[in-house]
FIKE-361338 format. One record per atom (N, C-alpha, C, O, CB): residue number from 1; residue in one letter; atom name; x, y, z. Coordinates in nm, 4 decimals, always signed. Glycine has a CB too. Layout:
% FIKE-361338
(NUM, "a", "CA", (X, Y, Z))
...
END
This chain:
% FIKE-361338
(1, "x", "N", (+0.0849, -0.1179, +0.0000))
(1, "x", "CA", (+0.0000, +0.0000, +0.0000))
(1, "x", "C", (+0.0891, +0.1238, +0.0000))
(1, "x", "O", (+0.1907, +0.1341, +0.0688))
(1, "x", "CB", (-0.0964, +0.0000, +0.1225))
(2, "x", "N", (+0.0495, +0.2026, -0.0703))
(2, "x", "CA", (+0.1233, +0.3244, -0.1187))
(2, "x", "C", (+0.0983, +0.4158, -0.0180))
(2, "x", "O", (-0.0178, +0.3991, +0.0193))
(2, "x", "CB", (+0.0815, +0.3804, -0.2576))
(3, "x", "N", (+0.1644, +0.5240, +0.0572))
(3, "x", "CA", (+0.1189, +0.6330, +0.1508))
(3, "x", "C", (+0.1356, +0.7814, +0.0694))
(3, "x", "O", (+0.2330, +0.7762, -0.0056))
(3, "x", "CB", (+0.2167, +0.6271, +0.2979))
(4, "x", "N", (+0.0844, +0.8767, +0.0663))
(4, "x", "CA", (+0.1296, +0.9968, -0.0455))
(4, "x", "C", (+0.2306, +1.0830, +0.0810))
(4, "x", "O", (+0.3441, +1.1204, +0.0514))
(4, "x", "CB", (-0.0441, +1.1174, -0.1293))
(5, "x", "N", (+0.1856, +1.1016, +0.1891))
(5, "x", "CA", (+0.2408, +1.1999, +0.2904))
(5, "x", "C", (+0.3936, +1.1275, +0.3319))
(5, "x", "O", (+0.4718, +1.2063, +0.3851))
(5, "x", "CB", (+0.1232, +1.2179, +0.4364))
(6, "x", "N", (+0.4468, +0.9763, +0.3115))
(6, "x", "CA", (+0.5781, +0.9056, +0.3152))
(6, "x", "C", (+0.6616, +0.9770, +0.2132))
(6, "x", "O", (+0.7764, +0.9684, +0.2567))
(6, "x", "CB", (+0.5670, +0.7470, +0.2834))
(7, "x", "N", (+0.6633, +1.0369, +0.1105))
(7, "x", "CA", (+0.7023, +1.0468, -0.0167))
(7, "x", "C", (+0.7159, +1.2183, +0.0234))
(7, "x", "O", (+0.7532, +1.2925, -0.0675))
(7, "x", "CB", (+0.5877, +0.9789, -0.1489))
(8, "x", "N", (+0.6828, +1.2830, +0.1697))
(8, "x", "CA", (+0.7818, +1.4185, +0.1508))
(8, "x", "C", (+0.8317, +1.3882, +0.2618))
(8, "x", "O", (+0.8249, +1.2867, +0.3311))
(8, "x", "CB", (+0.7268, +1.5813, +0.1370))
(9, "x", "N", (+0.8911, +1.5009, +0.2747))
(9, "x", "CA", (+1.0314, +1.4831, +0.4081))
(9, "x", "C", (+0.9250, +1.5933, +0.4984))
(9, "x", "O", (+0.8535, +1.6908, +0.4752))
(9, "x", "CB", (+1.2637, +1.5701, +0.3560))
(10, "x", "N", (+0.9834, +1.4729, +0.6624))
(10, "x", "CA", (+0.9007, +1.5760, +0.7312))
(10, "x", "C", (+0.9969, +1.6942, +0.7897))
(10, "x", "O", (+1.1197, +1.6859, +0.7847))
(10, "x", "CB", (+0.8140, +1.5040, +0.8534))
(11, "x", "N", (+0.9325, +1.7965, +0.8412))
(11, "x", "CA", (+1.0225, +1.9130, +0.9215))
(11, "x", "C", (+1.0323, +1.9286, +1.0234))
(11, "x", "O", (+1.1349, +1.9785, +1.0695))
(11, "x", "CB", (+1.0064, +2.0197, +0.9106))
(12, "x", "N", (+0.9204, +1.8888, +1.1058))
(12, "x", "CA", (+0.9032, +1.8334, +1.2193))
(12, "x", "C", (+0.9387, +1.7362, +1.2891))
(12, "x", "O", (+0.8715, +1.6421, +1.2468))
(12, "x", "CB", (+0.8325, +1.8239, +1.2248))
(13, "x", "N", (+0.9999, +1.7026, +1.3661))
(13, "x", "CA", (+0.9755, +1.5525, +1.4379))
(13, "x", "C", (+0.9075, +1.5575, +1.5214))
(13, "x", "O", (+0.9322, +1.6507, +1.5980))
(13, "x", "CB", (+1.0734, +1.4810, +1.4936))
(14, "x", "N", (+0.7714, +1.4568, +1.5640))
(14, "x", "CA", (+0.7174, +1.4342, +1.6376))
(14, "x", "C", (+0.7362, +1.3580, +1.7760))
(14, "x", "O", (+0.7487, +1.2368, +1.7579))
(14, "x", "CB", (+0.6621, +1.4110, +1.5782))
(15, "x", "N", (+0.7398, +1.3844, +1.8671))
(15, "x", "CA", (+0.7676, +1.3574, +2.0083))
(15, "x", "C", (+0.6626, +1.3317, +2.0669))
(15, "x", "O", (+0.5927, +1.4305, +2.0448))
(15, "x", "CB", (+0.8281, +1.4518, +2.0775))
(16, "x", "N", (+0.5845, +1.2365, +2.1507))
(16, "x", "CA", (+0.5169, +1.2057, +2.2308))
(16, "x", "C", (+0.5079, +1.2403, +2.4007))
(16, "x", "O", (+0.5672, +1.1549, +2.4666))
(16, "x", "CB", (+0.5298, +1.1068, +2.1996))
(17, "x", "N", (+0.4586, +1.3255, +2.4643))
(17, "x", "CA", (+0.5016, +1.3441, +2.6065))
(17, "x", "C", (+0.4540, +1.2181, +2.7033))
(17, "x", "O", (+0.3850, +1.1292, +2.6535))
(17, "x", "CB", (+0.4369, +1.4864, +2.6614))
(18, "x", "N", (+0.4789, +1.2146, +2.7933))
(18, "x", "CA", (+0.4344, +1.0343, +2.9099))
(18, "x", "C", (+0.2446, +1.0897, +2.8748))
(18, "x", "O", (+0.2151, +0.9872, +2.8133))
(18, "x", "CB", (+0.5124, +1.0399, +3.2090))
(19, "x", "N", (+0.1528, +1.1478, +2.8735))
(19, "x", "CA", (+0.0405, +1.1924, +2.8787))
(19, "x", "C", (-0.0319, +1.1427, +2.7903))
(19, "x", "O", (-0.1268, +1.0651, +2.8017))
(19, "x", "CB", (+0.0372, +1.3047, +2.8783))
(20, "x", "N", (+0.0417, +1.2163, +2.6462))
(20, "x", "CA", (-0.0252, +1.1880, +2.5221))
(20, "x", "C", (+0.0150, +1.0287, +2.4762))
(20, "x", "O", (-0.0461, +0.9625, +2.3923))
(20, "x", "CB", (+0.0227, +1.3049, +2.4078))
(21, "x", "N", (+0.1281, +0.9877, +2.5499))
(21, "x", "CA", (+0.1156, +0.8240, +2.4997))
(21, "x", "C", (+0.0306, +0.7652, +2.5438))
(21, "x", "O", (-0.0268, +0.6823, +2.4732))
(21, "x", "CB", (+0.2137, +0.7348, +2.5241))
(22, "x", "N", (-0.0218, +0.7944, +2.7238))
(22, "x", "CA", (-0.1307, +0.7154, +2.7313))
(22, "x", "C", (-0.2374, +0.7517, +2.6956))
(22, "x", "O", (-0.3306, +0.6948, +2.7524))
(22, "x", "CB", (-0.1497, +0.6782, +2.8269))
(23, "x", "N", (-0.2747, +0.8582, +2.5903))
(23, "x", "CA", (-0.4345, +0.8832, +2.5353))
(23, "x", "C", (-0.4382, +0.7988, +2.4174))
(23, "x", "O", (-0.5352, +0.7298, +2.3859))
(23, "x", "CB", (-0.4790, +1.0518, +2.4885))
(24, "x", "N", (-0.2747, +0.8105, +2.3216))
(24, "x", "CA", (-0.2748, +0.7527, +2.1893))
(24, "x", "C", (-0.2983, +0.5839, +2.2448))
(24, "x", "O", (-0.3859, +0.5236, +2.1828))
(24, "x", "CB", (-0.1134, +0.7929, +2.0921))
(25, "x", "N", (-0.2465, +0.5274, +2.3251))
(25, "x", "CA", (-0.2523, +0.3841, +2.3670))
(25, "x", "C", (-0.4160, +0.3674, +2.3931))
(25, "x", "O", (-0.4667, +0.2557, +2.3830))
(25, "x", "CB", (-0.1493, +0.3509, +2.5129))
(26, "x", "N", (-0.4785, +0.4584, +2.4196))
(26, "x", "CA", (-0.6688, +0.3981, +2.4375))
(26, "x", "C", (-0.7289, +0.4423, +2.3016))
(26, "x", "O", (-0.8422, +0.3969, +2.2859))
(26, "x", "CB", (-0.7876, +0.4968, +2.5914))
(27, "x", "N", (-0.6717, +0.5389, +2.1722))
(27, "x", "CA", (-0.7226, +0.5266, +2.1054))
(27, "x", "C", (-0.7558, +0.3698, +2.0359))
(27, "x", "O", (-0.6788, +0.2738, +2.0312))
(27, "x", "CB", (-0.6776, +0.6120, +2.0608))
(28, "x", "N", (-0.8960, +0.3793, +1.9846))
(28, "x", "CA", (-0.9498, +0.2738, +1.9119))
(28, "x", "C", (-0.8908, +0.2021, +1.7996))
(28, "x", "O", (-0.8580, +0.2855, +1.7152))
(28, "x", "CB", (-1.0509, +0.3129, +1.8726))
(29, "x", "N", (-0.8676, +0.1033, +1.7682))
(29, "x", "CA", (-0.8315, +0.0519, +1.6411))
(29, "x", "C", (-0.8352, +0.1169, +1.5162))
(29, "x", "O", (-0.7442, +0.1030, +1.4345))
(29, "x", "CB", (-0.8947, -0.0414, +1.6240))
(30, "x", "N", (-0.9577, +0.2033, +1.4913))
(30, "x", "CA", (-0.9950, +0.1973, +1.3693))
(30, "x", "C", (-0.9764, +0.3487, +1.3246))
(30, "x", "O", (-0.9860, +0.3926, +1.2099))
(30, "x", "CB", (-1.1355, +0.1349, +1.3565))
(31, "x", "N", (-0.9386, +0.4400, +1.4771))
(31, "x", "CA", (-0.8667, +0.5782, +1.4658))
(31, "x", "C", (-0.7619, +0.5799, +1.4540))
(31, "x", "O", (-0.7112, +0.6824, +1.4084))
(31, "x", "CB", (-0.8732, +0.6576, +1.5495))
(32, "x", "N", (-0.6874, +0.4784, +1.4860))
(32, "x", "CA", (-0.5575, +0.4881, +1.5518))
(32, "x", "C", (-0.4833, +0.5365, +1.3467))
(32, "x", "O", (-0.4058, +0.6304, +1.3290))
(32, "x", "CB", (-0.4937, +0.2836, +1.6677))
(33, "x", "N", (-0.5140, +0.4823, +1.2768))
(33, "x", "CA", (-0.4822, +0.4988, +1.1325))
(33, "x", "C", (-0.5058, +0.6420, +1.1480))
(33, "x", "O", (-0.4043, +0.7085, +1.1683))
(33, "x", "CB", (-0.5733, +0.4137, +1.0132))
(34, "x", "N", (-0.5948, +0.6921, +1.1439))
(34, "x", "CA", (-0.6365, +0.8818, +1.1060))
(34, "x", "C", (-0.5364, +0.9304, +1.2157))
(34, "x", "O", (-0.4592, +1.0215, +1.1856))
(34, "x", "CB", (-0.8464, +0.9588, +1.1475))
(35, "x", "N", (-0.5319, +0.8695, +1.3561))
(35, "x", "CA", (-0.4280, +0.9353, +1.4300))
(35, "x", "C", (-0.2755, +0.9686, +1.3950))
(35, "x", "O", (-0.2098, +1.0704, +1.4166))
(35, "x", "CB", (-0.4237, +0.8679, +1.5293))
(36, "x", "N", (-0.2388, +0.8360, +1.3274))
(36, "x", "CA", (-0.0886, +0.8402, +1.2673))
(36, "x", "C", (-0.0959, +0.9437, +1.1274))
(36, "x", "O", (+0.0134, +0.9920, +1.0979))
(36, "x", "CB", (-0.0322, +0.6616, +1.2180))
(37, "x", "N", (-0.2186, +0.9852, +1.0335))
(37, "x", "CA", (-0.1735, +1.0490, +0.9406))
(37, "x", "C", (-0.1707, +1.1757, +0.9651))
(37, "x", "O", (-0.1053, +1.2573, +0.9002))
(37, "x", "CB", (-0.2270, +1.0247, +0.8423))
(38, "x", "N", (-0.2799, +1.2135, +1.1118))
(38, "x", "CA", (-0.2784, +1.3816, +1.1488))
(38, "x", "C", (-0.1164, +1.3822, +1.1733))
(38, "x", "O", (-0.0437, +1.4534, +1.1040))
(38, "x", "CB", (-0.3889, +1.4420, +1.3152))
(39, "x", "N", (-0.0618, +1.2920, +1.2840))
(39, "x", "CA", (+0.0920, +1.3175, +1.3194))
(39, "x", "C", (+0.1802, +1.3044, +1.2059))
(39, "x", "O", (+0.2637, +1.3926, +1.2256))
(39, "x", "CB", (+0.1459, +1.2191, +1.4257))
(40, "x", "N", (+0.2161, +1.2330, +1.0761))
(40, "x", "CA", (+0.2404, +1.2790, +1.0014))
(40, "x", "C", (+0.2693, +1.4154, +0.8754))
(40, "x", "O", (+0.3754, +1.4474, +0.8218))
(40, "x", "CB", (+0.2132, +1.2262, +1.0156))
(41, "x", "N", (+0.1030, +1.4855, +0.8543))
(41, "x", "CA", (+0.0585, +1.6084, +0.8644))
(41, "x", "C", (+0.1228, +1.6754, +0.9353))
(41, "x", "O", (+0.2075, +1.7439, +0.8777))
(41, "x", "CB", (-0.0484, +1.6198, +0.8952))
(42, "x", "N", (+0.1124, +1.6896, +1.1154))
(42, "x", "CA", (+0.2057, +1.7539, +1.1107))
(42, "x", "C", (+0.3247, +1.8198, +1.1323))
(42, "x", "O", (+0.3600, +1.9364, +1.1498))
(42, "x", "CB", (+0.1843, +1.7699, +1.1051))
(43, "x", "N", (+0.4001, +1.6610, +1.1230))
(43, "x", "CA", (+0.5521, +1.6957, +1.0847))
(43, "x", "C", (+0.6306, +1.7179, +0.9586))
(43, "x", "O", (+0.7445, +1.7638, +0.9498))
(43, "x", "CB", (+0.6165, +1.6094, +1.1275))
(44, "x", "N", (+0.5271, +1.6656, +0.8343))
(44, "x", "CA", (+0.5471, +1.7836, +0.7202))
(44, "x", "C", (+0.4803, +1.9274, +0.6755))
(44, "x", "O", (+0.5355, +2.0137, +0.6070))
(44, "x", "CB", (+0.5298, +1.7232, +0.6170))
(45, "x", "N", (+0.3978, +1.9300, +0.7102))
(45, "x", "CA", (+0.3469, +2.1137, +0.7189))
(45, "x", "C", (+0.3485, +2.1657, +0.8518))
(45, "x", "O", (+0.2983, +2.2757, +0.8748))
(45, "x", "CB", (+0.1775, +2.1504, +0.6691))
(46, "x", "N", (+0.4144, +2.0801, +0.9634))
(46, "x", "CA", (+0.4079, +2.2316, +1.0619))
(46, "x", "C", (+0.3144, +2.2527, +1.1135))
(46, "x", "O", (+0.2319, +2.1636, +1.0932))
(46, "x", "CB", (+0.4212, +2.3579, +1.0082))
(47, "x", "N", (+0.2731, +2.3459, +1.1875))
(47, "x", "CA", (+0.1897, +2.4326, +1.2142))
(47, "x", "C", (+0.1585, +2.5833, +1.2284))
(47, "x", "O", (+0.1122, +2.6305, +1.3323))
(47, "x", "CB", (+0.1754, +2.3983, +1.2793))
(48, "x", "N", (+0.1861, +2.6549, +1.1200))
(48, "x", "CA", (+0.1825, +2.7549, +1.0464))
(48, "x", "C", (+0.1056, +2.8961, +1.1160))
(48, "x", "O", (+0.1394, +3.0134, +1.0996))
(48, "x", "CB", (+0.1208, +2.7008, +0.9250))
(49, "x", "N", (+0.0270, +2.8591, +1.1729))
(49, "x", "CA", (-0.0586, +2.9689, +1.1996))
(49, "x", "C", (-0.0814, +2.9970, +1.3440))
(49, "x", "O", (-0.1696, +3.0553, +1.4072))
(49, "x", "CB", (-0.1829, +2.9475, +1.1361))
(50, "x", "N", (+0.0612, +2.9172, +1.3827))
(50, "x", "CA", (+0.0617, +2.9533, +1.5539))
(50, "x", "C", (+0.2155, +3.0132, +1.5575))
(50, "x", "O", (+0.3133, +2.9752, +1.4931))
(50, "x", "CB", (+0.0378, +2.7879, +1.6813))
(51, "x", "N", (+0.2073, +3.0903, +1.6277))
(51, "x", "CA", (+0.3156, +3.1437, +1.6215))
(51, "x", "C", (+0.3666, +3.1197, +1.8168))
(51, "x", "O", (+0.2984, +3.0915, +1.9154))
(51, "x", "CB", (+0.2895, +3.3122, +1.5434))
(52, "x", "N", (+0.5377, +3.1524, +1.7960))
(52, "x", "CA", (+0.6097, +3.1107, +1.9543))
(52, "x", "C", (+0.5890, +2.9515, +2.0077))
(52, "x", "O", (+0.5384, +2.8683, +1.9325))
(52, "x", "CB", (+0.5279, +3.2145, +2.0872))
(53, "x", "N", (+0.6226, +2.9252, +2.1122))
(53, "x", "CA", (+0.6601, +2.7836, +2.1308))
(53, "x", "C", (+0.5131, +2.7086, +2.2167))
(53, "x", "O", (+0.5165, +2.5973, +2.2693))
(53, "x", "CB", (+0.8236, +2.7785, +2.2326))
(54, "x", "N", (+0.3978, +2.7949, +2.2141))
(54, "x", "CA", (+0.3045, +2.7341, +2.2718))
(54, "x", "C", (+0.3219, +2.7589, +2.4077))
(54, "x", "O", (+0.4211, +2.8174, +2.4513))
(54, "x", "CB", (+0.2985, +2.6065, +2.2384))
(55, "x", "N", (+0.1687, +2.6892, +2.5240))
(55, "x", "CA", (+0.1456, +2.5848, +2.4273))
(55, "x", "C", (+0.0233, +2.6027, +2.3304))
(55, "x", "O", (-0.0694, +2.6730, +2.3706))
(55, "x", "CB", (+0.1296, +2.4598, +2.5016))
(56, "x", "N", (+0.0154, +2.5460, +2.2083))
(56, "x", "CA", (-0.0699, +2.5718, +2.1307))
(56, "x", "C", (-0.2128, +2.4244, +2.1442))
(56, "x", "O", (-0.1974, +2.3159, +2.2003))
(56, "x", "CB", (+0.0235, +2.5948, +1.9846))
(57, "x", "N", (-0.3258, +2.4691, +2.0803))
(57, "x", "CA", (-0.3978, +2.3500, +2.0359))
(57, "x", "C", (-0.4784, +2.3363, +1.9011))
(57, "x", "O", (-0.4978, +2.4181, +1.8112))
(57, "x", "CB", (-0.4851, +2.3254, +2.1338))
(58, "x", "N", (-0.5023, +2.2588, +1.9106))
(58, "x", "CA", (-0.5227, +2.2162, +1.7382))
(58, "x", "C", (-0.6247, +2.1438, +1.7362))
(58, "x", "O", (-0.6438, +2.0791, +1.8391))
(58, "x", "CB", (-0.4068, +2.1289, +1.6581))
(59, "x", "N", (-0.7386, +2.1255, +1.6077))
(59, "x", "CA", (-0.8475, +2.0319, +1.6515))
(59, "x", "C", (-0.8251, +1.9752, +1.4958))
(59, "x", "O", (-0.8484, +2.0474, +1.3989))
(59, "x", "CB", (-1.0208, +2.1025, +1.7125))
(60, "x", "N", (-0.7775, +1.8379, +1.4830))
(60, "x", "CA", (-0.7590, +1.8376, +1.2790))
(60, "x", "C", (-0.8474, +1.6560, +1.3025))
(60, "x", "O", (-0.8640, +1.5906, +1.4054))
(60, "x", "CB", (-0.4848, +1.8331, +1.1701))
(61, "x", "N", (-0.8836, +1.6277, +1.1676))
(61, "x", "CA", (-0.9368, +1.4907, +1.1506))
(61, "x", "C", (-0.9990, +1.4400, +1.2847))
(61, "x", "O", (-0.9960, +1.3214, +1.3177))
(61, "x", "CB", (-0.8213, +1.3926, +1.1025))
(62, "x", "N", (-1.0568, +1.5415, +1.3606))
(62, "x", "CA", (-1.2003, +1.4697, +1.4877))
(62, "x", "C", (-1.0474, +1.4949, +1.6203))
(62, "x", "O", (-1.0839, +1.4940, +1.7379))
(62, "x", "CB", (-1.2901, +1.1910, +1.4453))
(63, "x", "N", (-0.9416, +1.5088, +1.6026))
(63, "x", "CA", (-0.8678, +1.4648, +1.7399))
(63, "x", "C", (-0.8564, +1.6123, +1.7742))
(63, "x", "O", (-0.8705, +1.6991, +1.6881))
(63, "x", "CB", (-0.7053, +1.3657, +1.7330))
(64, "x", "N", (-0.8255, +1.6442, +1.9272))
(64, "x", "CA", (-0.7673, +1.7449, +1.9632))
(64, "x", "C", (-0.6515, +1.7815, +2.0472))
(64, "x", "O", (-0.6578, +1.7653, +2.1691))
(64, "x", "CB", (-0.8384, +1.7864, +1.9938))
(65, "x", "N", (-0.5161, +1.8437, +1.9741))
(65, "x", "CA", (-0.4105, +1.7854, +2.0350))
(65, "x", "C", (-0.3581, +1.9701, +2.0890))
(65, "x", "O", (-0.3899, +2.0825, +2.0501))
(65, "x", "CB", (-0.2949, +1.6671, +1.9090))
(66, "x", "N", (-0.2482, +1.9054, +2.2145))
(66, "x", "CA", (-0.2689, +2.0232, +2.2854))
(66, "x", "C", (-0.0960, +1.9904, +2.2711))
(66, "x", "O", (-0.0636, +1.8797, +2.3141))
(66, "x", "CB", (-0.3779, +2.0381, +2.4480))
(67, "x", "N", (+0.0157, +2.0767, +2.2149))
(67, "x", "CA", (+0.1626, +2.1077, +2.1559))
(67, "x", "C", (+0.2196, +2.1971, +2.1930))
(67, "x", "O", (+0.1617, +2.2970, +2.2355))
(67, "x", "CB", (+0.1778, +2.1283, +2.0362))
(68, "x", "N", (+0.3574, +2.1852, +2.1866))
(68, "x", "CA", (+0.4737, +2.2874, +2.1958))
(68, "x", "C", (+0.5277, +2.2760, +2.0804))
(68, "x", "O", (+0.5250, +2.1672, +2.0229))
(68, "x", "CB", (+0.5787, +2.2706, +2.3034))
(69, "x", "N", (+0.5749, +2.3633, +2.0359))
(69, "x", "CA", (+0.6542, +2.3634, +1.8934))
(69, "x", "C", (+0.8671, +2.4360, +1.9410))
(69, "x", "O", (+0.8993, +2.5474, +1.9823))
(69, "x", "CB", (+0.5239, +2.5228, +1.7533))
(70, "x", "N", (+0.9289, +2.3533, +1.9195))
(70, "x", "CA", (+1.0560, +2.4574, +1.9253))
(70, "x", "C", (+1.1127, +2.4072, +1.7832))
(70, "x", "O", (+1.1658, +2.3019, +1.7479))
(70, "x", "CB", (+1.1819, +2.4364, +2.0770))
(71, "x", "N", (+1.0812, +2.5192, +1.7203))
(71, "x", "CA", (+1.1413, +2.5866, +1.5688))
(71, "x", "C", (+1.2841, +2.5837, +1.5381))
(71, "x", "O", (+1.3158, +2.5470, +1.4249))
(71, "x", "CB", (+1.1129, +2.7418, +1.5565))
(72, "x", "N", (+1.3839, +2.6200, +1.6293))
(72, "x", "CA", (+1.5091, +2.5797, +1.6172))
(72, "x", "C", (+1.5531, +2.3982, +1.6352))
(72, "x", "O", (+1.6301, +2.3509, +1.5517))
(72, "x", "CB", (+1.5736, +2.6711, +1.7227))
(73, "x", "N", (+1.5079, +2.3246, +1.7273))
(73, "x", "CA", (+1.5110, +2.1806, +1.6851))
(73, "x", "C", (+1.4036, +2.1123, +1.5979))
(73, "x", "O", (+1.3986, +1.9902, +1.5832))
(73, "x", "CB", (+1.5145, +2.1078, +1.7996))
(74, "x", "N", (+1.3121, +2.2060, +1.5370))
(74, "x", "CA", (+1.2345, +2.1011, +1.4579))
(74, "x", "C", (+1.1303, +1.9892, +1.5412))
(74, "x", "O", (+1.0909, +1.8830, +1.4930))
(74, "x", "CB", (+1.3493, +2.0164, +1.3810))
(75, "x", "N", (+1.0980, +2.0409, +1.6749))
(75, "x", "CA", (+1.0360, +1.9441, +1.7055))
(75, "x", "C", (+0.8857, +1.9881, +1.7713))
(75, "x", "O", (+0.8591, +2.0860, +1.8409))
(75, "x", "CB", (+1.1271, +1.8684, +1.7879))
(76, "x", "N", (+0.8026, +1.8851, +1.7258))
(76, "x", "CA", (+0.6430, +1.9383, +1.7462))
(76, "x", "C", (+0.6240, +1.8389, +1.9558))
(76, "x", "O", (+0.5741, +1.7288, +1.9790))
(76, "x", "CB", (+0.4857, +1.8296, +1.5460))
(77, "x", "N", (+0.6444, +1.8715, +1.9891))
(77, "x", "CA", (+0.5848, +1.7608, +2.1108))
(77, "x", "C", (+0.4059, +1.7874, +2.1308))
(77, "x", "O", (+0.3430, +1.8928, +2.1390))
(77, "x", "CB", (+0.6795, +1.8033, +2.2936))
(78, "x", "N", (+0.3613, +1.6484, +2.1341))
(78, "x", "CA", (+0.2111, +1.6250, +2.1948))
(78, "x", "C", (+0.1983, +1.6670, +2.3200))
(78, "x", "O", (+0.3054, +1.7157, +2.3561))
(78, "x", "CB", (+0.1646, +1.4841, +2.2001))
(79, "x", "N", (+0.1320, +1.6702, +2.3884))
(79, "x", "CA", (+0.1179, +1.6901, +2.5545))
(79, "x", "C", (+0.0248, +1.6424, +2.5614))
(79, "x", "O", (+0.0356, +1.5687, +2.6594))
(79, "x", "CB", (+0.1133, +1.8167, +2.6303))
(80, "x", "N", (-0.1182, +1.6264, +2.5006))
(80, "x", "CA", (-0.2437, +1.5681, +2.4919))
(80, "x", "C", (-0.2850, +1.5451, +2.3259))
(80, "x", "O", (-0.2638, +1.6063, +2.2213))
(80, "x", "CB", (-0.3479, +1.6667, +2.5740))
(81, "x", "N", (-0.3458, +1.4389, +2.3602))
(81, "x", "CA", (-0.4098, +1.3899, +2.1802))
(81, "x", "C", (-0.5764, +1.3236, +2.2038))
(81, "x", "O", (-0.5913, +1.2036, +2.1806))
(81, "x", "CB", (-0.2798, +1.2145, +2.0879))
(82, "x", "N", (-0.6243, +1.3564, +2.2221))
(82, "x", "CA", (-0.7749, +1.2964, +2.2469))
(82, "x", "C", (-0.8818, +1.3127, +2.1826))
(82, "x", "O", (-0.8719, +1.4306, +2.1486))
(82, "x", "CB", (-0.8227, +1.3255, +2.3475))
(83, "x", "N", (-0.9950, +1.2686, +2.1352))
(83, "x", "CA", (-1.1324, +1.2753, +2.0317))
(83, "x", "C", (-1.1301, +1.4115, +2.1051))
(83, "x", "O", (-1.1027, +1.4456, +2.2201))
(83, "x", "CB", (-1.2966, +1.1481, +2.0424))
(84, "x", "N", (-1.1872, +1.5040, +1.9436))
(84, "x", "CA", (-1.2894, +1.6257, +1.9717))
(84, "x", "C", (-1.4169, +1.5895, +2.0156))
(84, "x", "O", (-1.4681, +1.4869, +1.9707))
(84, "x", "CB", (-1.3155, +1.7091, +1.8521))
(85, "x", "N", (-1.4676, +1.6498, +2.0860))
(85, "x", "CA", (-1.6046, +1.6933, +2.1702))
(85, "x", "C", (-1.6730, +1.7425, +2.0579))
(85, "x", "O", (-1.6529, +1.8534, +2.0082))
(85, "x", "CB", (-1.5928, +1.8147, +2.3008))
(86, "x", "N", (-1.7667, +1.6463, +2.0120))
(86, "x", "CA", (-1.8996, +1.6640, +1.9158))
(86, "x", "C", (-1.9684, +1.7829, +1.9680))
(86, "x", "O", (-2.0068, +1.7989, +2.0839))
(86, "x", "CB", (-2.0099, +1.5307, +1.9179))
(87, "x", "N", (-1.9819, +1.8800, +1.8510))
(87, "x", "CA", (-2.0996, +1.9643, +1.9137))
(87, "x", "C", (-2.2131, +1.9239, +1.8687))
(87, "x", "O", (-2.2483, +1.8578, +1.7709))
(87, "x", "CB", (-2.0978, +2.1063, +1.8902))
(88, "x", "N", (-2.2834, +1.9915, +1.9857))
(88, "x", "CA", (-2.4385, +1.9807, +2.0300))
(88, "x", "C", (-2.5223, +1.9308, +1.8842))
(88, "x", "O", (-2.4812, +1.9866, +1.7824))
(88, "x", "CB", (-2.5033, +2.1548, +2.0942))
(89, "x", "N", (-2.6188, +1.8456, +1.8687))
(89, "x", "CA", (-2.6858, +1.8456, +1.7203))
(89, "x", "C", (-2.6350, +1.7837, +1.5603))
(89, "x", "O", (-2.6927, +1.7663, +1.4530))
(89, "x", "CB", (-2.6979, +1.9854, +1.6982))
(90, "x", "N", (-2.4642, +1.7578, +1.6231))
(90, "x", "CA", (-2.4097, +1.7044, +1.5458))
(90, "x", "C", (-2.4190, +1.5503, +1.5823))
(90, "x", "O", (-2.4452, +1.5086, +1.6951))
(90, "x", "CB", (-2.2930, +1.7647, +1.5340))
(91, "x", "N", (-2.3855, +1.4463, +1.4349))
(91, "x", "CA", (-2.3852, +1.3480, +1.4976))
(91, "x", "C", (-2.2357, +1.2865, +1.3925))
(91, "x", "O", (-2.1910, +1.3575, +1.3024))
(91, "x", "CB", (-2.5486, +1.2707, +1.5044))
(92, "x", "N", (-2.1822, +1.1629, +1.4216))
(92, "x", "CA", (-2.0610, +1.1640, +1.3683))
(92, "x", "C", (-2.0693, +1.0051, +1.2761))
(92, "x", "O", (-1.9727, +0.9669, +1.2101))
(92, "x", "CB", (-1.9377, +1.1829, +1.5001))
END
């Protein structure tokens, strides 16, 4: 199976904090795939529209992850990664 997001170089490296490993470890089977391509995402685009080292949060593909970014090592760290909170009326 072919991946399109393997085929650029990331800029980021992604780091896991002790927190966010144990949220990613209860994600579900069948997220856990969308989980690895948001973290992919983004350690090749970054996160662009936050500016300074956080901490920042992000809500992309249903998860909501709560980051530090340091720009001089290239590295994104998680601190939290957990399902977004459905709003009201929505259903998923």
């Amino acid at each position: 199976m072919t991946r399109s997001l393997s085929a650029l170089s990331p800029y980021y490296r992604i780091e896991l904090a002790p927190q966010a490993w144990k949220e990613v470890g209860c994600v579900a089977a069948v997220d856990f795939q969308v989980l690895q391509d948001v973290m992919e995402l983004l350690a090749v685009e970054g996160t662009p529209y936050e500016q300074g080292q956080g901490p920042h949060a992000l809500t992309v593909a249903g998860f909501e992850v709560l980051y530090t970014r340091d720009d001089e090592e290239r590295v994104l760290t998680l601190h939290r990664v957990r399902r977004a909170a459905q709003q009201p009326g929505k259903t998923g």
